[in-house]
C-alpha positions as CSV (number, residue, x, y, z in Angstrom):
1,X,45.6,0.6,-15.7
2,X,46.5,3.6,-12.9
3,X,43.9,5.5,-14.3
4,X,41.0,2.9,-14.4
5,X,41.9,2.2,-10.6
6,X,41.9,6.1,-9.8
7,X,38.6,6.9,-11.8
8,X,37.5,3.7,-9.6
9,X,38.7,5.3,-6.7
10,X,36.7,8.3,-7.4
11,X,33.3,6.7,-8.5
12,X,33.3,4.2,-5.2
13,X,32.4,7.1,-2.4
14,X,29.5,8.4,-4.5
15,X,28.2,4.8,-5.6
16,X,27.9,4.2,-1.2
17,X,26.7,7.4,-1.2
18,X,23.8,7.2,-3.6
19,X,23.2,3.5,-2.1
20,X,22.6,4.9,1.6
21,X,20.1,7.5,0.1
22,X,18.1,4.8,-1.9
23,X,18.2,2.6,1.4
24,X,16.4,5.9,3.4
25,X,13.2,5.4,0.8
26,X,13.9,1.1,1.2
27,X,10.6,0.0,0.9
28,X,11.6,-3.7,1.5
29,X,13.1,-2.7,4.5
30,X,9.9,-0.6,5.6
31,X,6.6,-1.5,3.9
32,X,4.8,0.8,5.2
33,X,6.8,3.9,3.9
34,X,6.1,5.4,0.9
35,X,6.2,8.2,-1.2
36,X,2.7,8.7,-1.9
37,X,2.3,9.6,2.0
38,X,1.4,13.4,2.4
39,X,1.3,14.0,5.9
40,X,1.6,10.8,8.8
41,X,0.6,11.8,12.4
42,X,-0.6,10.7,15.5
43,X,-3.1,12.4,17.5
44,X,-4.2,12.0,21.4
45,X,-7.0,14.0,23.2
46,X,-6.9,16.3,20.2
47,X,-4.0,17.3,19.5
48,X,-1.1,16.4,17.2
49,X,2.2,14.8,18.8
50,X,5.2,16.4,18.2
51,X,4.0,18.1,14.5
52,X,7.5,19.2,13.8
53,X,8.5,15.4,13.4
54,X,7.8,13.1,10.0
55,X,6.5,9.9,10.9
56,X,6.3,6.2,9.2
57,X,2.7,5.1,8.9
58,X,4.3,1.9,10.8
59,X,6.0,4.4,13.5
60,X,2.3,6.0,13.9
61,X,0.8,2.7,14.5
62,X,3.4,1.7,17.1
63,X,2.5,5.0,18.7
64,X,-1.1,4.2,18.8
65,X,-0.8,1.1,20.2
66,X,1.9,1.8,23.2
67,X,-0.1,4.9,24.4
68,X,-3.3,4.8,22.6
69,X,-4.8,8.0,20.4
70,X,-4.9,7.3,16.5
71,X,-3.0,8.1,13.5
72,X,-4.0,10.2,10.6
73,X,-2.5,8.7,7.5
74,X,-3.0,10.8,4.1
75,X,-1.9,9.5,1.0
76,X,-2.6,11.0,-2.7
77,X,-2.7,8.5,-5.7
78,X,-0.1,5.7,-4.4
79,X,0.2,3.0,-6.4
80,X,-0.2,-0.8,-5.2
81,X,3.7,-1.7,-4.6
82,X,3.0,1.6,-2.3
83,X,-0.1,0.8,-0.7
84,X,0.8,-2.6,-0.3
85,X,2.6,-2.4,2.5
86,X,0.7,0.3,4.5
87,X,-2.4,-2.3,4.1
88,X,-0.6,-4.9,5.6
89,X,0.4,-3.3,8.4
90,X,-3.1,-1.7,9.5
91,X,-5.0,-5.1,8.2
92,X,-6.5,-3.2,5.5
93,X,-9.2,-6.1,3.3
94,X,-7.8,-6.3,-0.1
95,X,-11.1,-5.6,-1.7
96,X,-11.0,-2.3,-0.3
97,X,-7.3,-1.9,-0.7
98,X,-8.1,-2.4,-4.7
99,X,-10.8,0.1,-4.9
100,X,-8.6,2.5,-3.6
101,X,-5.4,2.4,-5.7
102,X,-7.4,1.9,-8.5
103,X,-9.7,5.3,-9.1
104,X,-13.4,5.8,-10.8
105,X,-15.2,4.0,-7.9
106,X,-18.8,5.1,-7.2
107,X,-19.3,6.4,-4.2
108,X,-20.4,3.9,-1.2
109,X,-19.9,3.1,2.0
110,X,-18.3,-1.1,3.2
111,X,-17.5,-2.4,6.3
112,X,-14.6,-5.0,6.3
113,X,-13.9,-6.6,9.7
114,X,-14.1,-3.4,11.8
115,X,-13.3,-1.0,9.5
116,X,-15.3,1.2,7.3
117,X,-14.3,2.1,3.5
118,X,-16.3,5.1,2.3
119,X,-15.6,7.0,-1.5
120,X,-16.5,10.2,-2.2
121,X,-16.5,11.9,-5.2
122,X,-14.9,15.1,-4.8
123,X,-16.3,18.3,-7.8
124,X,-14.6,21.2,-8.4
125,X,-16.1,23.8,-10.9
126,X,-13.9,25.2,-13.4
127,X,-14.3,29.1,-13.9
128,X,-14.9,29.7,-17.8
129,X,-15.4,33.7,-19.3
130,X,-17.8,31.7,-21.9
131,X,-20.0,28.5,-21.7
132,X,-19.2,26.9,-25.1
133,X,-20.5,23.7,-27.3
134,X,-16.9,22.1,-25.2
135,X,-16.7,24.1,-22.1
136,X,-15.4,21.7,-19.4
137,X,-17.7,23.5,-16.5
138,X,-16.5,20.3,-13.4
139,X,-13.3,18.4,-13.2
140,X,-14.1,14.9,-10.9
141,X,-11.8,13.6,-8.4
142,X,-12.0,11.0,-5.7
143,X,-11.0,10.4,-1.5
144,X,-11.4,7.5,-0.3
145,X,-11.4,6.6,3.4
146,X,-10.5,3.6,5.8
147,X,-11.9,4.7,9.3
148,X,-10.6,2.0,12.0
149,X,-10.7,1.7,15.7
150,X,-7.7,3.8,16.1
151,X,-6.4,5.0,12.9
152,X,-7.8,6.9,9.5
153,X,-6.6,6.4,6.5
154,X,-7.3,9.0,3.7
155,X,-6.6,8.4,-0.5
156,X,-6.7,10.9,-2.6
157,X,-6.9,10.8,-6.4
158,X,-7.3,14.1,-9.2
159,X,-5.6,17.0,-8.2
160,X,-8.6,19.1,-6.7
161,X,-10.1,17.6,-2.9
162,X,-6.6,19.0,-1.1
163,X,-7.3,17.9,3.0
164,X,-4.2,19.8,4.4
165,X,-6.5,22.4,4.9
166,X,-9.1,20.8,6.6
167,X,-6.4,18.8,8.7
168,X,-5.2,21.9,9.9
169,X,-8.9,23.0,11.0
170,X,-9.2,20.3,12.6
171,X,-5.9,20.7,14.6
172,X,-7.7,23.9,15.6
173,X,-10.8,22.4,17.1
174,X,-9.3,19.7,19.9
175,X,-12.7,19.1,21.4
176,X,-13.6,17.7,18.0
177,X,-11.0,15.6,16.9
178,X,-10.8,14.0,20.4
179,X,-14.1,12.2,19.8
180,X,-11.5,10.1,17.5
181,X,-11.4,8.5,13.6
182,X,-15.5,9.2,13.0
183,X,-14.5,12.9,13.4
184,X,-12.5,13.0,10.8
185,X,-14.6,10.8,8.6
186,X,-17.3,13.2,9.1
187,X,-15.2,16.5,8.6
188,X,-14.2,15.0,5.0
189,X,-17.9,14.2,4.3
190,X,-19.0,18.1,5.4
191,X,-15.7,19.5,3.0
192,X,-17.0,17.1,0.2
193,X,-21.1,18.2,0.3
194,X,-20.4,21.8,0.8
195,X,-17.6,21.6,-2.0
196,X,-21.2,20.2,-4.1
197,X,-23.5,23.2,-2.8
198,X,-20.5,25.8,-3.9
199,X,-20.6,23.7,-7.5
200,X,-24.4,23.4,-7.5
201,X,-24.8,27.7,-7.2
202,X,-22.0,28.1,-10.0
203,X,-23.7,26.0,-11.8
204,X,-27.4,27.5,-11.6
205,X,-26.0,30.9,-13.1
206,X,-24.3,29.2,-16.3
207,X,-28.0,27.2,-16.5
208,X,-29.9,30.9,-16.2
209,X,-27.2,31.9,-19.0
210,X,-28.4,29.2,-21.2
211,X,-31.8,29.9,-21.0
212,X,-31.8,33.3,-21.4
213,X,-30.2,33.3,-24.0
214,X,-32.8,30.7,-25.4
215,X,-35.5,32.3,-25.2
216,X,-34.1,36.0,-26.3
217,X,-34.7,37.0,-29.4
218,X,-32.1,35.6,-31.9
219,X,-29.2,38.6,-33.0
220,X,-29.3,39.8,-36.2
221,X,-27.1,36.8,-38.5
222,X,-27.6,34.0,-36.1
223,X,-30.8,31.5,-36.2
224,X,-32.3,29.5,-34.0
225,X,-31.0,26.1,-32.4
226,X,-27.3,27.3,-32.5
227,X,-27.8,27.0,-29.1
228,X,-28.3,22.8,-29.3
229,X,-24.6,21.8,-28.4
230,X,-24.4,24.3,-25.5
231,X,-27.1,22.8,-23.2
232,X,-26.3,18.9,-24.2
233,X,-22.5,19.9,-23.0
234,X,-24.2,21.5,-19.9
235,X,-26.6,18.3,-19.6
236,X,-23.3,16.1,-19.7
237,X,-21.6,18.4,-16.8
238,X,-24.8,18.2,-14.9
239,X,-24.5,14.2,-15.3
240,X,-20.9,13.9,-14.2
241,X,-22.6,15.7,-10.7
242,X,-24.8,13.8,-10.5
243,X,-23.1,10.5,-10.1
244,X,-21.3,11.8,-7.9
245,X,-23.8,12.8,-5.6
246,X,-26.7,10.1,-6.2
247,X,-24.8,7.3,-4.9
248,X,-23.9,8.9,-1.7
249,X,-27.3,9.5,-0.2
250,X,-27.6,6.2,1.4
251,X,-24.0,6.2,2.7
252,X,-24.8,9.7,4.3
253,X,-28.7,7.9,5.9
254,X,-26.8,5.0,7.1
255,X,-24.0,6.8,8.8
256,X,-26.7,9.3,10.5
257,X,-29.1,7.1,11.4
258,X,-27.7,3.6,11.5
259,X,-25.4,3.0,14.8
260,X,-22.2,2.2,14.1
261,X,-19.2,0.9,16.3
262,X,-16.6,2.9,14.8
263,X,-18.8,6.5,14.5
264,X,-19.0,8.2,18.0
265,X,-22.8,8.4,19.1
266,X,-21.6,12.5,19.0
267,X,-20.4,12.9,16.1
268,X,-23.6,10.9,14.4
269,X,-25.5,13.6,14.8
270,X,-23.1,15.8,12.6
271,X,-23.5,13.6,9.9
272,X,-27.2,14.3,10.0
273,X,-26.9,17.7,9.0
274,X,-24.5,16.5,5.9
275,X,-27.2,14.8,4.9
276,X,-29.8,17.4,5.0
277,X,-27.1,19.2,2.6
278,X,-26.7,16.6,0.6
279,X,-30.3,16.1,0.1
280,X,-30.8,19.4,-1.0
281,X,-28.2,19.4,-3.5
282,X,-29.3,16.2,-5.1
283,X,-32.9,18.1,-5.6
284,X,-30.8,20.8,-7.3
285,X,-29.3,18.5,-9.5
286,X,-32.4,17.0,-10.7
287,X,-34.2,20.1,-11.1
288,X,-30.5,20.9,-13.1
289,X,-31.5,18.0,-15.5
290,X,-35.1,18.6,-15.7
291,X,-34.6,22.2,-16.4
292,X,-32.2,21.5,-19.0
293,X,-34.2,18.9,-21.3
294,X,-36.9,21.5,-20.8
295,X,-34.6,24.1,-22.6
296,X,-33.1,22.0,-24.6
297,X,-37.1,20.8,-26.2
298,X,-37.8,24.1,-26.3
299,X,-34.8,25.3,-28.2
300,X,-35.3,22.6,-30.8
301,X,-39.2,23.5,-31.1
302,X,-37.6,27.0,-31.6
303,X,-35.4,25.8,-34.7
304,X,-38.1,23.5,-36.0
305,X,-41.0,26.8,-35.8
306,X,-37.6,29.0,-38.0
307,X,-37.4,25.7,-40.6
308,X,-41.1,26.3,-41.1
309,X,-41.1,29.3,-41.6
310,X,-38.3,30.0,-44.1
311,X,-40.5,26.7,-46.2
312,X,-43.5,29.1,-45.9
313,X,-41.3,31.5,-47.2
314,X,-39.9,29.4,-50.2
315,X,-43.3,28.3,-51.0
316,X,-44.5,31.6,-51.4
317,X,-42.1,33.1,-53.7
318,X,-42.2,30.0,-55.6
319,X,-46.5,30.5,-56.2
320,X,-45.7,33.9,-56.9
321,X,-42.6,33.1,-59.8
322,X,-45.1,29.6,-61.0
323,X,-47.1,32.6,-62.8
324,X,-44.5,34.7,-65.1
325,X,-42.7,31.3,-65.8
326,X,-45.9,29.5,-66.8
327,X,-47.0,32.4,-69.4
328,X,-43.8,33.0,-70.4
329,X,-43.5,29.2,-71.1
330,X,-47.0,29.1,-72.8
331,X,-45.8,31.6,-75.5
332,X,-42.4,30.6,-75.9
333,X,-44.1,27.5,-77.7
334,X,-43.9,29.8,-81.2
335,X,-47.7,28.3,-82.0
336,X,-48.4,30.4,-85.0
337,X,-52.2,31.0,-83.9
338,X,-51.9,31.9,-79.9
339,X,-54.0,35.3,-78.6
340,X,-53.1,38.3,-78.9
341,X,-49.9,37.5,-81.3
342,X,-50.5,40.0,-83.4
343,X,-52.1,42.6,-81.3
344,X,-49.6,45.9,-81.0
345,X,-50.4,45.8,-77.8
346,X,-49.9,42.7,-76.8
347,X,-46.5,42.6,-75.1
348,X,-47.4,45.2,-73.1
349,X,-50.9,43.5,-72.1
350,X,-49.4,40.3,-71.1
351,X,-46.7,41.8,-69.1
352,X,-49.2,43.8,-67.3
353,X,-51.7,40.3,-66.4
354,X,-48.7,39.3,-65.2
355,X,-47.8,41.7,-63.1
356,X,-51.6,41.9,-61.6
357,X,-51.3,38.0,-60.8
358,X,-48.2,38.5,-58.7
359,X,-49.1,41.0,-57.2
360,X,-52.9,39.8,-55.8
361,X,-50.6,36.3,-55.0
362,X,-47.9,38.6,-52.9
363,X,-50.8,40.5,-51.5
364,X,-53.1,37.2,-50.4
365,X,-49.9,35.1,-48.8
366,X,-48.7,38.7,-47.1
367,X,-51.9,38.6,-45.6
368,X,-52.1,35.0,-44.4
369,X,-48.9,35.7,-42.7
370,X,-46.9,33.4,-45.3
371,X,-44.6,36.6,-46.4
């Protein structure tokens, strides 16, 4: 019994101790904490209060709202018990707050009682030393963003789309990022559509790969239409891009041409210029596609003119063997009265019409371009 109480003894200072750690991450205590927060801070006039200090997104918005600014809230794939109570404390609309936890939304652009929800779909090209049948040439991911009054609110899912970089340009330009929440919404939006004309260039050399290869001649062993599963894999890449930037055009014209209470009249005008961008990489990406089933026909013609010819081929040879094995058939019948039977010569003479048949055939098809 002694020992039970002193292993007791022992366990009971690092059972309190492991229960006040757990009741730091609480998140029945706090709802707005949560693990899935990458960076939390508040920003007024442009620049970041007290960076050196970790704020709760619910210590952020109590900032906000006793001396104004906004926070910056970034969180990467949180689930909805995380989410959950960060929404509810910035009156997030549970439509939006659904779309965001769960991933593989198309991108759009909502408003919900003053606050806009935009998705974009972030691509990131994936070097490759060859572009095979199952080369994986983009990898997909998403950020999704709440822009409010005085707060933004940034979700990121896929591990590619990192914004601590960008944060920290931002922190850099304070003329900017005083123009509030829209600045931020459009510095993600310029990251995203230059991340698509980086992809979009990377993607035009593996294309002029493809069809050079194409239309070179074939190496010595190799036939044509080997190159089939190549372009369909690139045809499927060039898809995956282009959902991703389709759906965005409209989202991009509203937010540079539409007024909007929550974009700064200022910082509008930036987003025209993302649009331009993202204009000109959605005509990329259909020329991309069009390009592509153009190669991809002609490739196919390519295999279909080689099947034709190697027939031609067959057919030939087989004209020119129909005439020994028809003879030789004839006078393997052992008719006693056939020509020539008994002729010394005869072997010889056959043999030699033979011979002179196959070799006019041979000559005629060579000619005609069959051989």
């Amino acid at each position: 019994m002694s020992m039970i109480r002193d292993l007791r003894a022992a366990v009971r200072p690092s059972l309190r101790k492991s229960s006040t750690a757990y009741n730091k991450y609480d998140f029945t205590r706090d709802p707005s904490a949560s693990s899935a927060v990458v960076d939390c801070a508040v920003y007024r006039d442009g620049v970041r209060e007290r960076a050196e200090e970790c704020l709760t997104p619910r210590e952020a918005l109590q900032r906000v709202r006793d001396s104004g600014g906004f926070a910056w809230i970034g969180l990467h794939e949180p689930t909805e018990e995380e989410f959950s109570g960060i929404a509810a404390e910035f009156g997030l609309h549970p439509l939006a707050v659904e779309d965001a936890v769960h991933a593989h939304q198309r991108p759009k652009l909502e408003r919900y009682d003053g606050t806009l929800f935009t998705v974009f779909k972030t691509i990131h090209y994936i070097e490759h030393a060859e572009l095979t049948a199952t080369s994986e040439v983009v990898e997909t991911g998403e950020v999704m963003c709440f822009t409010g009054q005085d707060f933004v609110i940034t979700v990121r899912h896929g591990g590619q789309g990192s914004l601590r970089a960008l944060r920290h340009r931002l922190q850099e330009d304070t003329d900017l990022l005083a123009k509030g929440p829209s600045a931020v919404l459009h510095a993600i939006a310029d990251q995203v559509v230059d991340g698509y004309l980086a992809v979009a260039s990377a993607m035009q050399d593996d294309i002029d790969e493809v069809e050079i290869d194409v239309f070179s001649e074939p190496q010595k062993g190799s036939s044509r239409g080997t190159d089939a599963g190549r372009i369909y894999q690139m045809k499927r890449e060039v898809l995956e891009f282009k959902r991703a930037v389709s759906p965005l055009l409209r989202p991009m014209q509203q937010l540079s041409e539409r007024p909007m209470r929550l974009v700064d009249p200022d910082i509008q005008k930036y987003f025209r210029d993302v649009a331009d961008h993202l204009a000109r990489v959605q005509e990329q990406v259909v020329g991309f596609d069009e390009l592509l089933n153009s190669i991809l026909q002609a490739n196919l013609a390519q295999a279909t003119v080689a099947q034709n010819e190697d027939m031609r081929k067959i057919t030939a040879w087989a004209a020119i063997i129909a005439v020994p094995t028809m003879i030789c058939g004839v006078y393997g019948m052992n008719f006693k009265h056939m020509p020539e039977l008994h002729w010394r010569y005869g072997y010889e003479g056959v043999m030699g019409v033979i011979l002179v048949i196959c070799f006019a055939i041979h000559r005629t098809l060579k000619r005609n371009g069959w051989l």
